[in-house]
C-alpha positions as CSV (number, residue, x, y, z in Angstrom):
1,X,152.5,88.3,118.3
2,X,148.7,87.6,118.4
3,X,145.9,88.7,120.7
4,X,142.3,89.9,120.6
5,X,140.7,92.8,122.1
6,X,137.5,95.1,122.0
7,X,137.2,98.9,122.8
8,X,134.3,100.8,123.1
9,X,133.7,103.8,119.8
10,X,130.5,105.4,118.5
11,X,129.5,107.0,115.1
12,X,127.4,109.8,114.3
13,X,123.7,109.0,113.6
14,X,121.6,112.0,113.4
15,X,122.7,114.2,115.8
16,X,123.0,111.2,118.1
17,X,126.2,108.7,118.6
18,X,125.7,105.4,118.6
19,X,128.0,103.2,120.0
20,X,130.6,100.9,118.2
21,X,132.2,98.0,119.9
22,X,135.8,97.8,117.7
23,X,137.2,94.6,117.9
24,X,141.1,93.6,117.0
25,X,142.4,90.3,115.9
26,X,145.9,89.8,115.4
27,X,147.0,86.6,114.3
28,X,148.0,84.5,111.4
29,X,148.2,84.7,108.0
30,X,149.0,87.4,104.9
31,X,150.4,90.4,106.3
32,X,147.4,92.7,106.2
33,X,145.4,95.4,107.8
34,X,141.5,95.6,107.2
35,X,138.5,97.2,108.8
36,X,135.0,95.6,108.2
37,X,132.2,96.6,109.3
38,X,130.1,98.9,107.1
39,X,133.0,102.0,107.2
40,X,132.9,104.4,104.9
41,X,136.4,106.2,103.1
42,X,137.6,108.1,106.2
43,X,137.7,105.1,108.4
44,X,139.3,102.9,105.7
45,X,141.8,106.0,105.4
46,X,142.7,105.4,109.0
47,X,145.0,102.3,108.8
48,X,147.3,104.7,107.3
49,X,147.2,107.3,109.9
50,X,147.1,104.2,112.6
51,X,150.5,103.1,111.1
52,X,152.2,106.4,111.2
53,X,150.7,107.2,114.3
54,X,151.6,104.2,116.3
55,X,155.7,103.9,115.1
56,X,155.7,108.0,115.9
57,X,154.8,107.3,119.2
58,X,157.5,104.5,119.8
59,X,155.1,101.5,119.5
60,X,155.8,98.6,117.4
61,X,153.5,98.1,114.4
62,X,152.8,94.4,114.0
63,X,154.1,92.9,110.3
64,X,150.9,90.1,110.9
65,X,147.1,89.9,109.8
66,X,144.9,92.7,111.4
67,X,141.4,92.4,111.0
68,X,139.3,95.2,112.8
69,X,135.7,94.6,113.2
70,X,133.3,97.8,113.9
71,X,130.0,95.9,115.5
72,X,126.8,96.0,114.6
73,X,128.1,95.4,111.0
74,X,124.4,96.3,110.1
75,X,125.3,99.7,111.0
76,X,127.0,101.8,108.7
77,X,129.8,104.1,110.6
78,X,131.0,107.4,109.5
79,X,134.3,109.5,110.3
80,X,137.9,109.9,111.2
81,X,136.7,109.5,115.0
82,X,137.5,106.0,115.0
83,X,141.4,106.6,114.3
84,X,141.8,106.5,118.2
85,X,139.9,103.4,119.1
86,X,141.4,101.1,116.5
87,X,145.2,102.1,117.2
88,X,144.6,101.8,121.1
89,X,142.8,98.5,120.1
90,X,145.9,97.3,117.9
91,X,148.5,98.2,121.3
92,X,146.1,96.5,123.5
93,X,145.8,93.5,121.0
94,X,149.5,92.9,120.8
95,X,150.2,93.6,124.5
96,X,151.9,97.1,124.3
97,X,149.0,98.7,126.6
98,X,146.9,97.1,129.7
99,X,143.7,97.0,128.8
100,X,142.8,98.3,132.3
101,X,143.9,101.9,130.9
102,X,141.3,102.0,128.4
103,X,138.6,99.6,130.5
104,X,135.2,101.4,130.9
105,X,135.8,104.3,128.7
106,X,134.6,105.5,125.1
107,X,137.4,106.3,122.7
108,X,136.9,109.0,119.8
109,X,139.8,111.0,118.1
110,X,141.3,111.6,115.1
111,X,145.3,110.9,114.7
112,X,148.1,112.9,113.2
113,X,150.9,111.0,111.0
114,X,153.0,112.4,114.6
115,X,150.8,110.6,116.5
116,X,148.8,113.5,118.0
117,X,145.2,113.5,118.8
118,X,142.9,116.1,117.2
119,X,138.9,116.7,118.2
120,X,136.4,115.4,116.0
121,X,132.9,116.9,115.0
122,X,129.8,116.3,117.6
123,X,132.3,115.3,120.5
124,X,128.8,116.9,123.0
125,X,127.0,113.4,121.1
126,X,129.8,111.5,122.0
127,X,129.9,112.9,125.9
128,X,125.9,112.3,125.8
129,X,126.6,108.9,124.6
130,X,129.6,108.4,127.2
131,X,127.0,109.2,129.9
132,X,124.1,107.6,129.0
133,X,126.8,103.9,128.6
134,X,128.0,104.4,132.0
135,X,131.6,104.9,130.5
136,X,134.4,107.9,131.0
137,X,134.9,109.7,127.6
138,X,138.6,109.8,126.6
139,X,139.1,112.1,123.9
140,X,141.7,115.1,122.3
141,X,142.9,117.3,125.1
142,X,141.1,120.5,123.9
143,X,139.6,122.2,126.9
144,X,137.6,125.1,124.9
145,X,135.7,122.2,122.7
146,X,134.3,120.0,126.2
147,X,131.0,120.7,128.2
148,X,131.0,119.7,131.4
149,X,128.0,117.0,131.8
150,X,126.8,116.2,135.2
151,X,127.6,112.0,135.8
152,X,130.4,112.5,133.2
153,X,134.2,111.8,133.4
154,X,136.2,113.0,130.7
155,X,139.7,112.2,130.2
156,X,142.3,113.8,127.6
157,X,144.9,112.6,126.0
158,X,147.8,114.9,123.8
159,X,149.2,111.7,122.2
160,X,149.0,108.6,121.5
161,X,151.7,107.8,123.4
162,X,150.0,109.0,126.7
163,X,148.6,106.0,127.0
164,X,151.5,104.5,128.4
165,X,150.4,106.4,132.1
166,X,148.7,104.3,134.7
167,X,145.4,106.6,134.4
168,X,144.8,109.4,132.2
169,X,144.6,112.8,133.1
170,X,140.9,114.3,134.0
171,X,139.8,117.2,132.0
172,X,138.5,120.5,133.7
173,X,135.6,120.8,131.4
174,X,133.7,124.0,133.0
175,X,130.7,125.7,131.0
176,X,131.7,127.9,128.8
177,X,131.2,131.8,129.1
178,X,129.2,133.4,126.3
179,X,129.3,137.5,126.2
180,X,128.5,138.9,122.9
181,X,126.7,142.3,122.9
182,X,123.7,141.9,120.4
183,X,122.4,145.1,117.9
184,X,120.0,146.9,119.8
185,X,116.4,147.9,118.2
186,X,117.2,151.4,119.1
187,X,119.4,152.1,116.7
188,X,116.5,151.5,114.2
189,X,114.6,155.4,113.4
190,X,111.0,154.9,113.2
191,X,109.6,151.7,111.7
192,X,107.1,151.6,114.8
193,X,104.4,149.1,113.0
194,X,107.6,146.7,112.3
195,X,108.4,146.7,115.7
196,X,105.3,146.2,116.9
197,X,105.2,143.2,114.6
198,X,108.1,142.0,115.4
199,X,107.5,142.0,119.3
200,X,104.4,140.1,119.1
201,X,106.4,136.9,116.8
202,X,109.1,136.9,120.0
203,X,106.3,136.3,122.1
204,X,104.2,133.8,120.4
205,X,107.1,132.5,118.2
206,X,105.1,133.7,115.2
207,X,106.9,133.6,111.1
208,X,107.4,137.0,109.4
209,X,107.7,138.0,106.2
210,X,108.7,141.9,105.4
211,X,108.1,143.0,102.3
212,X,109.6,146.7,100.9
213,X,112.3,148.7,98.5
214,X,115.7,148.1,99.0
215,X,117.4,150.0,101.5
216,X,114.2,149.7,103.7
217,X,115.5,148.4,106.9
218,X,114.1,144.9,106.4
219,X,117.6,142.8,107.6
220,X,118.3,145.8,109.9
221,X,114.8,145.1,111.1
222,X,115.5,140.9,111.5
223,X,119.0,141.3,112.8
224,X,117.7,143.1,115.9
225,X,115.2,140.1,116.5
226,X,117.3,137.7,119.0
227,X,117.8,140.8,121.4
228,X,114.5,140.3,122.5
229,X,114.0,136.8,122.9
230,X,113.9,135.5,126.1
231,X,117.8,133.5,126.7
232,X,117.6,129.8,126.1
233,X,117.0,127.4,129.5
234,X,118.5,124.4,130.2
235,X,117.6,121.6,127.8
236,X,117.1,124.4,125.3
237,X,120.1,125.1,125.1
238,X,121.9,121.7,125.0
239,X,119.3,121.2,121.8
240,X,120.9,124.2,120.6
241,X,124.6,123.0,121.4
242,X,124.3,119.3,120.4
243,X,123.0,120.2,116.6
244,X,126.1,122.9,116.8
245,X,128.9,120.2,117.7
246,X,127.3,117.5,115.4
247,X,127.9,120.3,112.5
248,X,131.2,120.9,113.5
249,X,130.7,124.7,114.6
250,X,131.3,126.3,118.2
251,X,128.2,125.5,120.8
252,X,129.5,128.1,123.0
253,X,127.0,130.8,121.9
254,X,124.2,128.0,122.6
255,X,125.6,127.0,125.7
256,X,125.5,130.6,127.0
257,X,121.9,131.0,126.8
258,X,122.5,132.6,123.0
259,X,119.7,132.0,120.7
260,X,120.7,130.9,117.0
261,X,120.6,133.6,114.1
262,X,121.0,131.7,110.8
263,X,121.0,133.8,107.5
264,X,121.9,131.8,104.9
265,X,122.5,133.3,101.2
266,X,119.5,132.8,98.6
267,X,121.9,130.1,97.0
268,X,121.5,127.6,99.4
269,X,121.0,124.0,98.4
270,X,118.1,121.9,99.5
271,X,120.5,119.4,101.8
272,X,122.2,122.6,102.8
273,X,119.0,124.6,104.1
274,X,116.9,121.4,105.2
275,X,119.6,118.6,106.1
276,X,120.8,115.5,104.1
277,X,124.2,114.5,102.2
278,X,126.0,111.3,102.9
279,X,126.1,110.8,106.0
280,X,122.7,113.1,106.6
281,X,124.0,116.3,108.4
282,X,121.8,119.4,110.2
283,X,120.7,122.0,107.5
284,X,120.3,125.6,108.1
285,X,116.7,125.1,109.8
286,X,118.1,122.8,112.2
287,X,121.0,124.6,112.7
288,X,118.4,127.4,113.9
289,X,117.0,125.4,116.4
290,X,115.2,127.3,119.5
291,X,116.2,130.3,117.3
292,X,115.7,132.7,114.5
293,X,115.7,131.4,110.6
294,X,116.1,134.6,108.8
295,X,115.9,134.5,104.6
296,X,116.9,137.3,103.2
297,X,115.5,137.8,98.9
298,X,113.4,135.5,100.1
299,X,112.1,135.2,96.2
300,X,115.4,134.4,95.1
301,X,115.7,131.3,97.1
302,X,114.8,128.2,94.1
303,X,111.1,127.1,94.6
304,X,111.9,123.1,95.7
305,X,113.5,124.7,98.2
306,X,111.1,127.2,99.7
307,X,108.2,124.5,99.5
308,X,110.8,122.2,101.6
309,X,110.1,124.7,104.5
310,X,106.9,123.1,105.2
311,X,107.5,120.1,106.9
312,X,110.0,121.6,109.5
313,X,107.6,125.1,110.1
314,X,104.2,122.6,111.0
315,X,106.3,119.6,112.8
316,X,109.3,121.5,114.4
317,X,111.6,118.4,112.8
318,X,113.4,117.2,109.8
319,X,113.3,113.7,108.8
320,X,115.9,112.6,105.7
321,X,115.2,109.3,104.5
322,X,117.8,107.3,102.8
323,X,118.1,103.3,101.8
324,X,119.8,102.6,105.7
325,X,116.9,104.2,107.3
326,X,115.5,107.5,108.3
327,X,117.3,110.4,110.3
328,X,115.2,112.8,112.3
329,X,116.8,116.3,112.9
330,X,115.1,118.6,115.3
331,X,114.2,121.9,113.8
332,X,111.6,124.3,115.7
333,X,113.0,127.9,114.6
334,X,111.2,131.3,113.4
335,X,110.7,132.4,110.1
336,X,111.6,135.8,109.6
337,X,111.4,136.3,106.0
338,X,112.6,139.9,103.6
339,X,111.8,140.6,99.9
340,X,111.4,143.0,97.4
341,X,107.8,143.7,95.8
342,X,109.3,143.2,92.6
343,X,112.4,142.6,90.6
344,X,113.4,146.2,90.4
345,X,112.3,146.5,94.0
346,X,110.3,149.6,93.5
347,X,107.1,148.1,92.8
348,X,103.9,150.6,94.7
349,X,107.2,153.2,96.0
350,X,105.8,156.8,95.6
351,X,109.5,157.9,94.9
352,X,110.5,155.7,92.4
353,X,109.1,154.1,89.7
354,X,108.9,151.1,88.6
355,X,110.5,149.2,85.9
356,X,109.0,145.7,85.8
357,X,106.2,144.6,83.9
358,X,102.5,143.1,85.5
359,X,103.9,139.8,84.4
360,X,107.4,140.3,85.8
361,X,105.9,141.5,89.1
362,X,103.5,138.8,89.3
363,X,106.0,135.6,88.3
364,X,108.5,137.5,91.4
365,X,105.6,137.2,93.6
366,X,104.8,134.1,92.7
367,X,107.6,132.0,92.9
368,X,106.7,131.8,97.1
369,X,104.3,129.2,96.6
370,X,100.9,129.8,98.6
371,X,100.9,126.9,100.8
372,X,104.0,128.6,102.3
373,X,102.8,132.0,102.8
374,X,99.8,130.2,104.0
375,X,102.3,129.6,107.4
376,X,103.5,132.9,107.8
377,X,101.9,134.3,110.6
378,X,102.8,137.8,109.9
379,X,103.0,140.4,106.9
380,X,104.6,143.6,107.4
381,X,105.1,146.3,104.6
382,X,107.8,148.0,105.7
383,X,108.5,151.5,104.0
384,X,112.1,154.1,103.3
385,X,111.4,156.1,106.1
386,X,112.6,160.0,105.3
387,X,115.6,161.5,105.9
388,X,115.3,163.5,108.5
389,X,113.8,160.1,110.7
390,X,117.1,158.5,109.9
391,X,119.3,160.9,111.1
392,X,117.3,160.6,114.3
393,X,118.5,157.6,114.8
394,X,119.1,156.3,118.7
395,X,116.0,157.3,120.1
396,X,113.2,154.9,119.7
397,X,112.4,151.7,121.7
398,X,115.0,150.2,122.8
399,X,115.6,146.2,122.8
400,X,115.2,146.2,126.4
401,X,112.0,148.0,126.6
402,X,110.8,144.9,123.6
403,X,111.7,141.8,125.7
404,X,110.3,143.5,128.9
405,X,107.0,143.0,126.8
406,X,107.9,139.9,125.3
407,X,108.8,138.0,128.6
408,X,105.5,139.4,130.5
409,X,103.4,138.1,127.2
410,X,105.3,134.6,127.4
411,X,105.0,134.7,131.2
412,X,101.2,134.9,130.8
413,X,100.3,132.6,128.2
414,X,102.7,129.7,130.2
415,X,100.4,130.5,133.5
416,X,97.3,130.5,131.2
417,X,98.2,127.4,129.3
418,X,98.7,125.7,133.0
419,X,95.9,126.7,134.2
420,X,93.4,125.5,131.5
421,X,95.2,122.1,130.9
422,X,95.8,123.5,127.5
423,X,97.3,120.5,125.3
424,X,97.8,122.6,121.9
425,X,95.0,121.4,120.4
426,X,93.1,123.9,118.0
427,X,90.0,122.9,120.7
428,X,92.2,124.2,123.3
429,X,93.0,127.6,121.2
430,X,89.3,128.4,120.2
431,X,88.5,127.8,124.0
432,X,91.6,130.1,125.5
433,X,90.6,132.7,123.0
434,X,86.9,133.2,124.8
435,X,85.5,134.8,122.0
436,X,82.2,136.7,122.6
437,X,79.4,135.3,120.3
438,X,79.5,139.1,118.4
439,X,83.1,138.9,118.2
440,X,83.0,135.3,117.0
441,X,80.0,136.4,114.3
442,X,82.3,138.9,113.4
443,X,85.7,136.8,113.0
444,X,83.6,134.1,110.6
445,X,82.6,136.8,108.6
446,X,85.7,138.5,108.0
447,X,87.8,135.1,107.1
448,X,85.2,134.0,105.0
449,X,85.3,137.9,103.1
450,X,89.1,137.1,102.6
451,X,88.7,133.6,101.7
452,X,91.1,132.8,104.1
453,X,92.0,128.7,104.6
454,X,91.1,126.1,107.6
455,X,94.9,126.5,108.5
456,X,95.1,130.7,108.3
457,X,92.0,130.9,110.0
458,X,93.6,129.1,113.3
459,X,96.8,130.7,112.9
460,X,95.6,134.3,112.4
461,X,93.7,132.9,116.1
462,X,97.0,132.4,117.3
463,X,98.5,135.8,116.9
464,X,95.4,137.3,118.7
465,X,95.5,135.3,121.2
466,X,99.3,136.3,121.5
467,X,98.6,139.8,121.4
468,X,95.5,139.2,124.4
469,X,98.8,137.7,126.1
470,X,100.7,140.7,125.6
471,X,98.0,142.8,127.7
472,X,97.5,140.0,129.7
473,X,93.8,139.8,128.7
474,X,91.9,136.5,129.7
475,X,89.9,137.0,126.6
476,X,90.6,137.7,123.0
477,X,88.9,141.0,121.9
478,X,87.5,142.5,118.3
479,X,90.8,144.9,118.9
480,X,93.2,142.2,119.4
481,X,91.2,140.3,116.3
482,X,91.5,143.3,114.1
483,X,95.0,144.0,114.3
484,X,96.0,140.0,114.2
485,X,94.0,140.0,110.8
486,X,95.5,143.2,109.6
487,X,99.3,141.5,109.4
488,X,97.7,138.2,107.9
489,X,95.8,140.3,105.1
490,X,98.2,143.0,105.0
491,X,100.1,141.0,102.0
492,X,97.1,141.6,99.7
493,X,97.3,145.4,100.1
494,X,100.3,145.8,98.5
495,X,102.8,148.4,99.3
């Protein structure tokens, strides 16, 4: 019994698939079974589950030399996806299937010892990659984890031994539905200046850090923030969805127009906010993508960390370098940032006092280093509001009433920037702004009074320009100025 074959596979790069052209040889020599090719433990683990899987499903497991080559051997692969590529490749090999069933299609699946097919992580890369070959995608037969993709075929198969049919069976793979109702900003009493705050960094896509006492309203505040983002287009969206599958979590929120919320814990890791491991996998930021970053005790989080931030805030990307190369992840989210003033969390509260020492206070304050802060757009003390405002709830602005203000603003600034041939240059920004020469004199002066860097300066220019969009003003004012520097300076008041 001896034959050759190649089917087509692909491994996970990024959040891209790469194809894998998986080549069989069955002939001669010491009984044997083994995979070369750069794989890594979970595709050496599959000659085991190939084994079980093929005598389950009432093949005939060749007793001769298997040698299964996964090409470019430069390439290191990754993952149980190529369980169903090298058993079909096996059958095919040693004439139990026509290669005709499996001819033009991209095979990716992970076996049971029964000889089931389960779904593998980032099957959306795999589709993409399907696509972009030219080739159907034949996969697990799990309707609620496909997206249907326009020039796509996808085919589904239960078992392995479903092979045996003249053509495999076409999957329905419609768009999934997304409904999720989403907390409403009207359920938050008073905190007017927050909202305010919050409504201008929707429509500019500005960072945020809140600063306040515990019990404030600060992740009530940030929870409410993707209500009033505009929904996520198109490509937006398949972004969104892509880094989702590749992470192994549910891109139907994405898919549904749903922008991303991330929250994770102040324990975090640096591969686990940022990206990395072995193979490199999406971190937290990327994971945010087209969406809201919120870090709650943002002081808490360890200092490497935090600093990490700064790559992915000024380039909108993650690139982790290791010896095989470099892996770019996409990551253009929104801070939104709470902490306490202090440890205690009382520090400059008119009803309770403070515990913490000036050095205590201080080291809290400082372990956010200052070329981080330096990128957040947007500081907002937020205070307890009294008791009788809380019970009062349900009656201010309403998430609705936000976004109507948020999508005008956005609306604006996109017919703006297409008018002026604006190419996001800071030449471009100074020159939308249209700054009067006494409103100019007196933007110099009061940077230069609050010693304010090249990189503040031009962001703090940014938010007024955002909040000339949310009047729809041609031209930013010395109103839209002042209030733009009052949330960049406001973290020097104190609370």
């Amino acid at each position: 019994m001896f034959g050759r074959c190649a089917v087509q596979g692909a491994t996970l790069r990024g959040i891209e698939a790469v194809p894998v052209d998986v080549e069989v040889v069955v002939g001669r020599g010491i009984p044997a079974f083994c995979i070369v090719g750069m794989p890594d433990a979970a595709i050496q683990e599959a000659r085991e589950r190939v084994r079980a899987a093929v005598r389950a499903s009432g093949f005939s497991m060749p007793n001769e030399r298997i040698v299964v080559n996964l090409a470019p051997g430069a390439l290191r692969k990754t993952g149980s996806g190529f369980d169903l590529p090298i058993a079909v490749g096996v059958l095919v090999a040693t004439g139990q299937l026509d290669m005709r069933t499996v001819a033009g299609a991209l095979l990716v699946g992970e076996l049971s010892m029964e000889g089931s097919v389960r779904p593998v992580a980032g099957l959306l890369a795999y589709a993409l990659c399907a696509r972009d070959r030219g080739c159907d995608l034949v996969c697990a037969s799990a309707p609620e984890e496909l997206v249907a993709i326009e020039g796509l075929v996808q085919r589904g198969v239960r078992k392995l031994s479903d092979f045996r049919a003249e053509e495999l069976s076409v999957l329905d793979a419609a768009s999934p539905r997304y409904e999720a109702a989403m907390p409403d900003f009207r359920d938050v009493a008073g905190h007017d200046l927050a909202k305010r705050a919050l409504q201008i960094a929707a429509a500019g896509n500005h960072g945020v850090l809140m600063t306040g006492p515990p019990g404030s309203g600060k992740t009530m505040l940030a929870s409410r923030l993707p209500s009033i983002l505009p929904p996520l287009d198109q490509q937006e969206a398949l972004e969104a969805a892509l880094i989702c599958s590749v992470a192994g979590e549910n891109p139907a929120g994405a898919l549904g127009g749903a922008r991303p919320f991330r929250s994770p814990h102040h324990s975090a890791s640096l591969a686990g906010l940022v990206g990395g491991g072995s193979p490199p996998r999406p971190g937290e930021v990327s994971l945010a993508h087209r969406g809201v970053l919120f870090l709650d005790e943002f002081p808490q989080f360890r200092p490497s960390v935090l600093q990490s931030l700064r790559q992915p805030l000024e380039s909108g990307r993650v690139v982790v370098t290791r010896a095989d190369g470099n892996v770019a992840f996409p990551a253009r989210f929104m801070l939104v940032a709470a902490s306490n003033p202090c440890p205690c969390g009382y520090f400059g509260d008119a009803e309770h006092a403070c515990t913490c020492t000036v050095p205590q206070v201080q080291a809290y304050q400082n372990r956010v280093g200052g070329p981080l802060m330096d990128r957040i757009d947007l500081h907002i003390a937020v205070r307890r509001i009294p008791p009788r405002e809380v019970l009062g709830t349900g009656g201010g602005a309403s998430s609705e009433e936000l976004r109507a203000g948020v999508l005008r603003a956005r609306e604006y600034a996109s017919w703006r920037r297409a008018r002026a041939e604006d190419d996001g240059s800071m030449a471009a920004l100074v020159a939308a702004c249209r700054l009067s020469d006494a409103d100019r004199a007196f933007y110099e002066e009061a940077t230069e009074m609050a010693c304010m860097s090249g990189r503040a300066i031009m962001r703090t220019l940014t938010v007024a320009r955002t909040v000339a969009d949310m009047e729809e003003a041609p031209a930013v004012s010395k109103g839209h100025l002042c209030e733009a520097l009052g949330f960049r300076l406001r973290e020097r008041t104190g609370l």
